[in-house]
Backbone as CSV, one residue per row, in Angstrom:
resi,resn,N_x,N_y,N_z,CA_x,CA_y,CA_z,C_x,C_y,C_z
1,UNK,34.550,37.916,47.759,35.468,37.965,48.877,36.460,39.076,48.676
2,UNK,37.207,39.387,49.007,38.307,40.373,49.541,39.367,40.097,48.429
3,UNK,39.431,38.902,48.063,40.394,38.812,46.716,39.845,38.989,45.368
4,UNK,38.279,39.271,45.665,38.124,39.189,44.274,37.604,37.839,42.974
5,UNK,37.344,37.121,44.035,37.195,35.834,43.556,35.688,35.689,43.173
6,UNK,35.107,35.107,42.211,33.779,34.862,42.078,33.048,33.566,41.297
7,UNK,32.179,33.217,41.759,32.007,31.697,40.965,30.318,32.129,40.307
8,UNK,30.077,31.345,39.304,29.203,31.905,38.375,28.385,30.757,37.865
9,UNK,27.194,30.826,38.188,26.349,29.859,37.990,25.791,29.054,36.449
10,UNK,25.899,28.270,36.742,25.654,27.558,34.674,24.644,28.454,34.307
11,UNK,24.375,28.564,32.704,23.564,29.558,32.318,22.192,28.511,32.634
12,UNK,20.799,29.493,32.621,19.776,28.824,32.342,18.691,29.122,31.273
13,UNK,17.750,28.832,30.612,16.576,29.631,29.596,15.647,28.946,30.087
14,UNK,14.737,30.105,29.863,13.045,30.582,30.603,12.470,30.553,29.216
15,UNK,11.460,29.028,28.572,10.807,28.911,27.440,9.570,29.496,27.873
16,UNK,8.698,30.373,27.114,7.895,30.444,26.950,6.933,30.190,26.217
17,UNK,6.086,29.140,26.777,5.089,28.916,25.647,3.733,29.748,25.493
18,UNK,3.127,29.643,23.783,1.603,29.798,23.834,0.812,29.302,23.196
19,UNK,1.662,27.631,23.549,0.248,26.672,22.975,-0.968,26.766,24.295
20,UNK,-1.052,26.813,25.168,-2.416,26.917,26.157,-2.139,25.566,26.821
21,UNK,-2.337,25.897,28.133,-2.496,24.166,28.727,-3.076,23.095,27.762
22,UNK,-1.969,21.843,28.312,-2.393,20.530,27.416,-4.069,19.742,27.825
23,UNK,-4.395,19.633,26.397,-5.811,19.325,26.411,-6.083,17.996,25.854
24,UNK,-7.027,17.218,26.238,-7.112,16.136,25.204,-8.567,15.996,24.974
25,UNK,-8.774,15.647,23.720,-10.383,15.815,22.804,-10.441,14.562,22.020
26,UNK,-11.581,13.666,22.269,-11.885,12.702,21.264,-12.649,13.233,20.139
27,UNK,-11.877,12.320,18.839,-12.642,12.777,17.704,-13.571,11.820,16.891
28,UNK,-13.195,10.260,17.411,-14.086,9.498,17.017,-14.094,8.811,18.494
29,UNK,-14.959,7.560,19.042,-16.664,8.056,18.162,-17.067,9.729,18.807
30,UNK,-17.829,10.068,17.836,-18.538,11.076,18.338,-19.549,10.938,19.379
31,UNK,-20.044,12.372,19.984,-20.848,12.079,20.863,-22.238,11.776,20.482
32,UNK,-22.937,10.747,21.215,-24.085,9.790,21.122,-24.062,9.235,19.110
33,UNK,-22.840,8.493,18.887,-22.806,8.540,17.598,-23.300,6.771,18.193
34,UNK,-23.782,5.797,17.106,-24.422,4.629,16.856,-23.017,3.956,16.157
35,UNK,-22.722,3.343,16.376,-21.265,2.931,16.099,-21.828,1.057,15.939
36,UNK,-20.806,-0.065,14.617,-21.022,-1.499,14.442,-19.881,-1.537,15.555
37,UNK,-20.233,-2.485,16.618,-18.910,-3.176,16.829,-19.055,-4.571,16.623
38,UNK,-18.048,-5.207,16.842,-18.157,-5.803,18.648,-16.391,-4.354,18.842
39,UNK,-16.075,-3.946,17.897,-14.861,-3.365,17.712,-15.111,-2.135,17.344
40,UNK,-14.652,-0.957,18.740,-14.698,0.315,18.722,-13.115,0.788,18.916
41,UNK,-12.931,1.829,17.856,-11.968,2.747,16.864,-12.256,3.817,17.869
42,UNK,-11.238,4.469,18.872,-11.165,5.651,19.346,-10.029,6.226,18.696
43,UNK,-10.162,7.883,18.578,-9.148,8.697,18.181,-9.300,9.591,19.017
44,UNK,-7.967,9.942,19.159,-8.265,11.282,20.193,-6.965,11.966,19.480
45,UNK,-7.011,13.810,20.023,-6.368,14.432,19.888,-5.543,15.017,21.071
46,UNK,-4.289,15.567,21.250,-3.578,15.786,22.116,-3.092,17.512,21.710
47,UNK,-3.376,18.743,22.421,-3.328,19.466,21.957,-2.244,20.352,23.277
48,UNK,-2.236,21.688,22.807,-1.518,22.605,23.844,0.197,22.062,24.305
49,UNK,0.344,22.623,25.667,1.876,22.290,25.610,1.613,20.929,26.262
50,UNK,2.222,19.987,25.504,2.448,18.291,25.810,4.016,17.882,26.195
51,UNK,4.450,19.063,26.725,6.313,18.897,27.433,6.155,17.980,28.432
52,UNK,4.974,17.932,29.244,5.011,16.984,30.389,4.193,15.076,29.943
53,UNK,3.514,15.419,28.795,2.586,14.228,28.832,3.430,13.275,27.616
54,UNK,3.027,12.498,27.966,3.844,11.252,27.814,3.180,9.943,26.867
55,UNK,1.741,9.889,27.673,1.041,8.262,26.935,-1.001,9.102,27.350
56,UNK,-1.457,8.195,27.238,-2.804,8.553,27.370,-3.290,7.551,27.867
57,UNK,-4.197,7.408,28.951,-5.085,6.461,29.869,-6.418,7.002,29.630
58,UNK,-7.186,5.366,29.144,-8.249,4.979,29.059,-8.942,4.400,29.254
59,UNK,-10.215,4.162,29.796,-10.780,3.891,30.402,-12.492,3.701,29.601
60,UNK,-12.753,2.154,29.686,-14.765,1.713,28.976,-14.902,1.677,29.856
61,UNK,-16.383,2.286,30.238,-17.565,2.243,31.289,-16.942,1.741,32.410
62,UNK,-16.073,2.256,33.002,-15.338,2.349,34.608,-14.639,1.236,34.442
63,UNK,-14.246,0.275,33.463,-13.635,-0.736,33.681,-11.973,-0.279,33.723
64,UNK,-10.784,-1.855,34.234,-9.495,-0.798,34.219,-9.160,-0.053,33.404
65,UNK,-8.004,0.786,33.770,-7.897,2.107,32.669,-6.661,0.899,31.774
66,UNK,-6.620,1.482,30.517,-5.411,0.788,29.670,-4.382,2.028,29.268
67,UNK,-3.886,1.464,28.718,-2.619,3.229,28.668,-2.028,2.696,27.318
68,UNK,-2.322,3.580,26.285,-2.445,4.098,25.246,-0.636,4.692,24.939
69,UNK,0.456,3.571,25.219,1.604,3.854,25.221,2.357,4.911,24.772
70,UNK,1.933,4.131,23.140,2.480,4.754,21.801,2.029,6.497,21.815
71,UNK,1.066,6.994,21.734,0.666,8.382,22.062,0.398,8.664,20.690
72,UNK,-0.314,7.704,19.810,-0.055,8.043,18.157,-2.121,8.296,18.101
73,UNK,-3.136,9.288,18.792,-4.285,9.044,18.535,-4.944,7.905,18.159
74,UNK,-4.795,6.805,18.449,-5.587,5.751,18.236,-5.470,5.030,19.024
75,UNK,-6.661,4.087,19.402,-7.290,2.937,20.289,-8.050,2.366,19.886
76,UNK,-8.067,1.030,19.988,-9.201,-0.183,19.891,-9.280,-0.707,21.226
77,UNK,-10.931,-0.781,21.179,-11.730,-1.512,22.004,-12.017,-2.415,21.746
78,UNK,-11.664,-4.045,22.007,-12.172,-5.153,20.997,-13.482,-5.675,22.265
79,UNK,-13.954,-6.033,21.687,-15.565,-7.180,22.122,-16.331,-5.914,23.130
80,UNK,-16.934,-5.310,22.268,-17.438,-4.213,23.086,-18.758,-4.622,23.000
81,UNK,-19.767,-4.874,24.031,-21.146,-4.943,23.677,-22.119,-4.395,22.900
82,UNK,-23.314,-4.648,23.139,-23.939,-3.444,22.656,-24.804,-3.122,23.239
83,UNK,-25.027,-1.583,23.167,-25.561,-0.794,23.993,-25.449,0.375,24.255
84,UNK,-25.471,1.501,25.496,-24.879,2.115,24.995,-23.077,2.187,26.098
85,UNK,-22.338,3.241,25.979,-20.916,3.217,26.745,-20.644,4.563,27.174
86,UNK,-19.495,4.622,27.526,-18.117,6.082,27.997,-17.472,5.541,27.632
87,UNK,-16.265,6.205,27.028,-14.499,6.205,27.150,-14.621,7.646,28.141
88,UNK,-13.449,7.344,28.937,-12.667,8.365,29.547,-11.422,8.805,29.096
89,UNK,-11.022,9.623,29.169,-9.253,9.823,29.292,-8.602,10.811,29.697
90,UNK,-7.719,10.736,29.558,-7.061,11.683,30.108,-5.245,11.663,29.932
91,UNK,-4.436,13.016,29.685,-3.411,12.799,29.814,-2.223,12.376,30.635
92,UNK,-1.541,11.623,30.504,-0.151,10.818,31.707,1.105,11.591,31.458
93,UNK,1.636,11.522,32.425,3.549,11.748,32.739,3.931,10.410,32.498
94,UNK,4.891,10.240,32.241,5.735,8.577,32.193,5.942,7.842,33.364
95,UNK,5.742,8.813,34.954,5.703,7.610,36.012,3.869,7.670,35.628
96,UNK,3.101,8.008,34.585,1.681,7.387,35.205,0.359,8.408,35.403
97,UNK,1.661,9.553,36.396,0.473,10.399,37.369,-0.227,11.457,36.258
98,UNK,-1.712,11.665,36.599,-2.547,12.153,35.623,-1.926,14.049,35.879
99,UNK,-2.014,14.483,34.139,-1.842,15.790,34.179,-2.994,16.491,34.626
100,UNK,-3.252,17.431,35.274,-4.514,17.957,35.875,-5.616,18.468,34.778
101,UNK,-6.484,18.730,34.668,-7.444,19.420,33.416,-7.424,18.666,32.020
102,UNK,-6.978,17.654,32.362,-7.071,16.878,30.325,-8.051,15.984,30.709
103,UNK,-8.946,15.899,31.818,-9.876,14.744,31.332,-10.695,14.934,30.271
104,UNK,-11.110,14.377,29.429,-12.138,14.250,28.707,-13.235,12.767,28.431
105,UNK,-13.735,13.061,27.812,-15.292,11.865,27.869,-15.819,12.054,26.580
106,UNK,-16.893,10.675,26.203,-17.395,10.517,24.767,-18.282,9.554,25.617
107,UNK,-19.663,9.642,25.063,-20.647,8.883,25.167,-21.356,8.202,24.035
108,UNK,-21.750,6.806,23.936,-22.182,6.493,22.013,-22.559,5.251,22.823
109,UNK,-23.171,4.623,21.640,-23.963,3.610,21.791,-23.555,2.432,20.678
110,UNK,-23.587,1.139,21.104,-22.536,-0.076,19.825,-24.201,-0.594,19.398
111,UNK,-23.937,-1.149,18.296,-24.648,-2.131,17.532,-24.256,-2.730,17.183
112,UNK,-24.548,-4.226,17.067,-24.158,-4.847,16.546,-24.094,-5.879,14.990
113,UNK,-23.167,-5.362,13.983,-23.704,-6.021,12.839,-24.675,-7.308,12.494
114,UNK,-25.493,-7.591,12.015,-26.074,-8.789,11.379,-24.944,-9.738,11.112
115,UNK,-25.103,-10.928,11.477,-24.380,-12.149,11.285,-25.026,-13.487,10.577
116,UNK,-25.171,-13.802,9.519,-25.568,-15.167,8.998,-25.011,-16.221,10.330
117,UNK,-25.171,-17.468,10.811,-25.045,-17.812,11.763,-25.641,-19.244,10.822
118,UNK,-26.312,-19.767,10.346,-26.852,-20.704,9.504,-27.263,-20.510,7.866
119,UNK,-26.439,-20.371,7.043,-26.980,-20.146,5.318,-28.419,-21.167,4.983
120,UNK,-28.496,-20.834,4.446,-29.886,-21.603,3.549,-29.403,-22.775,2.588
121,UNK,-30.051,-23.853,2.684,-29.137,-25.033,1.692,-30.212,-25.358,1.207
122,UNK,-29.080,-25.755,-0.277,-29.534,-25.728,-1.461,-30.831,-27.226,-1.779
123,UNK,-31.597,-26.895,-2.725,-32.292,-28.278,-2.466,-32.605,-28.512,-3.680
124,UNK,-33.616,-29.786,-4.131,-33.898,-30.299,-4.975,-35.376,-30.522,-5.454
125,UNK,-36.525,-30.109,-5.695,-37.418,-30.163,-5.783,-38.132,-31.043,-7.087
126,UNK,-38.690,-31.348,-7.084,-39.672,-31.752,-8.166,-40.651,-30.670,-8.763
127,UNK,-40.528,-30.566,-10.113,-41.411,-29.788,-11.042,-42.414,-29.638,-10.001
128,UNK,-43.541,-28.373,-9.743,-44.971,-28.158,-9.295,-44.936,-28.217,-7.874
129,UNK,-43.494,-28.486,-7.429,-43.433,-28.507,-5.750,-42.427,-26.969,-5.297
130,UNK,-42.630,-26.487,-4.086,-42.071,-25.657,-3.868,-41.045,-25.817,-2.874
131,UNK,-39.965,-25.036,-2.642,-38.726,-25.182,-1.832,-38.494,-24.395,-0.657
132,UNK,-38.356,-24.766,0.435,-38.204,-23.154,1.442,-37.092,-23.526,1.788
133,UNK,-36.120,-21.898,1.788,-35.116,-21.954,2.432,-35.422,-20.988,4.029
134,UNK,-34.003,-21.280,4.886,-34.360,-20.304,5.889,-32.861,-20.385,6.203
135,UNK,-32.691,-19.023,6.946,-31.672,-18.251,7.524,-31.753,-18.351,8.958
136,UNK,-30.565,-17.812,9.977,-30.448,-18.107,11.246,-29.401,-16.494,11.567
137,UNK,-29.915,-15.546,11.763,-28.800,-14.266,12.015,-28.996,-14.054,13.633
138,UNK,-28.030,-13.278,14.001,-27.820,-12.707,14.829,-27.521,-11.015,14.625
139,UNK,-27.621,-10.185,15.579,-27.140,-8.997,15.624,-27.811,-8.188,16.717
140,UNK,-27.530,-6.902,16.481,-28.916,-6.074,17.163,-30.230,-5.881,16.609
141,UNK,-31.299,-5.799,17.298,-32.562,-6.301,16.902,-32.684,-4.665,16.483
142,UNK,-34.037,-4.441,16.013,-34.562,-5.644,14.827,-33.637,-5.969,13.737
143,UNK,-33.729,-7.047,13.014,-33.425,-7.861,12.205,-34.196,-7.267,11.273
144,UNK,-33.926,-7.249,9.707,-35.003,-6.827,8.687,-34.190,-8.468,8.001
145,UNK,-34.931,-9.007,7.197,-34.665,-9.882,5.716,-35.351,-9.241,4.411
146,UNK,-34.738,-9.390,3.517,-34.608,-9.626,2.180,-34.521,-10.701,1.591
147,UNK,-35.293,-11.691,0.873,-34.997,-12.676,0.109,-35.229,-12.382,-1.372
148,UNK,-34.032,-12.544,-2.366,-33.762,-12.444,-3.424,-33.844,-13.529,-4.075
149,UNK,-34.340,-13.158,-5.633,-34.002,-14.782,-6.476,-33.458,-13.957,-7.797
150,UNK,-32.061,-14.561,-8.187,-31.099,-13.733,-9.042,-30.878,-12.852,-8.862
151,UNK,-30.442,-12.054,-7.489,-29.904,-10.758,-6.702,-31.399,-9.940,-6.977
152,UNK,-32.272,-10.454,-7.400,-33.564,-9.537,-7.383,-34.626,-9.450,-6.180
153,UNK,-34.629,-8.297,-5.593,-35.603,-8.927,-4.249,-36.933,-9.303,-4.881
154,UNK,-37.394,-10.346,-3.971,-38.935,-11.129,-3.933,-40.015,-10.483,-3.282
155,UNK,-40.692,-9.612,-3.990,-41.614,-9.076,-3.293,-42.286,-10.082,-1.865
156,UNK,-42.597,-9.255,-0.986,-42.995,-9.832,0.305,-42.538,-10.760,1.118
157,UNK,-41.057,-10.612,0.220,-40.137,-12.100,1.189,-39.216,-11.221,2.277
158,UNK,-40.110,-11.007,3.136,-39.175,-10.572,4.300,-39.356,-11.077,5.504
159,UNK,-38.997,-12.187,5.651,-39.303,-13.245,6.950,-37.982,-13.982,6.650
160,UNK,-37.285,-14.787,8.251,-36.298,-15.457,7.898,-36.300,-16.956,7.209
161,UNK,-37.456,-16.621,6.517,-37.826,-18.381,5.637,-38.496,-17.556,4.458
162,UNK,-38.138,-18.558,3.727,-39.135,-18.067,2.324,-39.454,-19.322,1.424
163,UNK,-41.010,-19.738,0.904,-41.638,-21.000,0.437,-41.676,-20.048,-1.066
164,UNK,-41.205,-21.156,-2.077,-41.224,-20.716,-3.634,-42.584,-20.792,-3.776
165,UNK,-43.238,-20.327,-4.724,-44.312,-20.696,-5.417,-44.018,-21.861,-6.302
166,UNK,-45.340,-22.882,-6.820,-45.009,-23.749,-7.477,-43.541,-23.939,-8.205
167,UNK,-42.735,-24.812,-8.624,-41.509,-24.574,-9.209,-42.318,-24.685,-10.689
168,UNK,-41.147,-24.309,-11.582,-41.616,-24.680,-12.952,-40.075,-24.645,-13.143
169,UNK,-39.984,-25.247,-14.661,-38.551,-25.503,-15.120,-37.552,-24.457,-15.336
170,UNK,-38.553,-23.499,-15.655,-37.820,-21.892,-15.504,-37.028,-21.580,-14.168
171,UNK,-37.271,-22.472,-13.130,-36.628,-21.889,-11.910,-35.685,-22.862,-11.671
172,UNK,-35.181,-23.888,-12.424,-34.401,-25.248,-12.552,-32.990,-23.978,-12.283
173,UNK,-31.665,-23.971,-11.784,-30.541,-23.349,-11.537,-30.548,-21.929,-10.622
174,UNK,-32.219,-21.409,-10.629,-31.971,-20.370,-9.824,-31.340,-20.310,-8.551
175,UNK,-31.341,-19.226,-8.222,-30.304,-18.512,-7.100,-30.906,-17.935,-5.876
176,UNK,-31.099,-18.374,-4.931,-31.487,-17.506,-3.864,-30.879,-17.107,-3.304
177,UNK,-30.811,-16.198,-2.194,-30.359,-15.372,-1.193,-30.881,-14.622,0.256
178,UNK,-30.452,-14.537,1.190,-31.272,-13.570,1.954,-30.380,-12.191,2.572
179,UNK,-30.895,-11.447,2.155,-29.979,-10.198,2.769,-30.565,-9.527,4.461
180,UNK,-29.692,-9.526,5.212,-30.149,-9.752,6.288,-29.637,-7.889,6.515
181,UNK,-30.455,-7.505,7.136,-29.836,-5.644,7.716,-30.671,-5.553,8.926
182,UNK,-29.886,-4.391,9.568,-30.695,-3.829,10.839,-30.666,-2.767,10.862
């Protein structure tokens, strides 16, 4: 104005970054990796400039997305089938709304561990008579058995039953077992 008067705007700073737009990358499971569940371990990484992102949303085989609060790379999936899956994800702002270009994806397949489900009980035989035990597992098929006597496998005992040969007194305290794998 005419007097000389002037008003002066707060200072401001212009950051420049060169981390690269924010990205997000899973690192476990890998892709088409064979994974035990019923309990799947996701990790992901959060990379580039993350000034705007906040939490991470995720998402099994289209079901709802869950949001990954904490932002610390890790997630559990509990009671995951088996078969095979997706995770999705992608990066969030704190109201929610997705950052553009961070989707990412992982494809893998669950199995499920072998489960004893019925042990083998113990029995009593008479000298010259033989004993069968049998097992009851669950898991993903196939099923293999192992039957051991003193942690030693039994040749040809791989069925979920196994008949001793005659007993003799030598086998009076032994030990069986069945080791069950898939």
């Amino acid at each position: 104005d005419a007097a000389g008067n002037t008003a002066t705007s707060a200072a401001v700073t212009v950051t420049v970054s060169n981390q690269g737009p924010p990205q997000l990358a899973f690192t476990a499971p890998r892709s088409n990796e064979l994974m035990t569940g019923p309990t799947v371990n996701v990790v992901y990484v959060a990379s580039g400039d993350l000034t705007e992102a906040n939490h991470v949303h995720l998402q099994l085989d289209g079901n709802p997305e869950v949001r990954d609060l904490d932002f610390d790379g890790r997630y559990s999936f509990t009671n995951v089938s088996e078969g095979p899956h997706t995770i999705r994800g992608y990066l969030a702002r704190v109201d929610h709304s997705k950052i553009a270009g961070t989707d990412a994806s992982v494809s893998f397949s669950v199995q499920l561990a072998p489960s004893i489900t019925q042990h083998p009980a113990s029995q009593t035989v008479t000298e010259g008579r033989s004993a069968t035990f049998s097992v009851v597992a669950t898991g993903t098929a196939p099923l293999s058995y192992q039957w051991q006597k003193n942690g030693v496998n039994i040749a040809g005992a791989a069925l979920a039953s196994y008949t001793t040969p005659a007993t003799t007194m030598a086998d009076n305290g032994a030990l069986f077992r069945c080791v069950v794998t898939n």
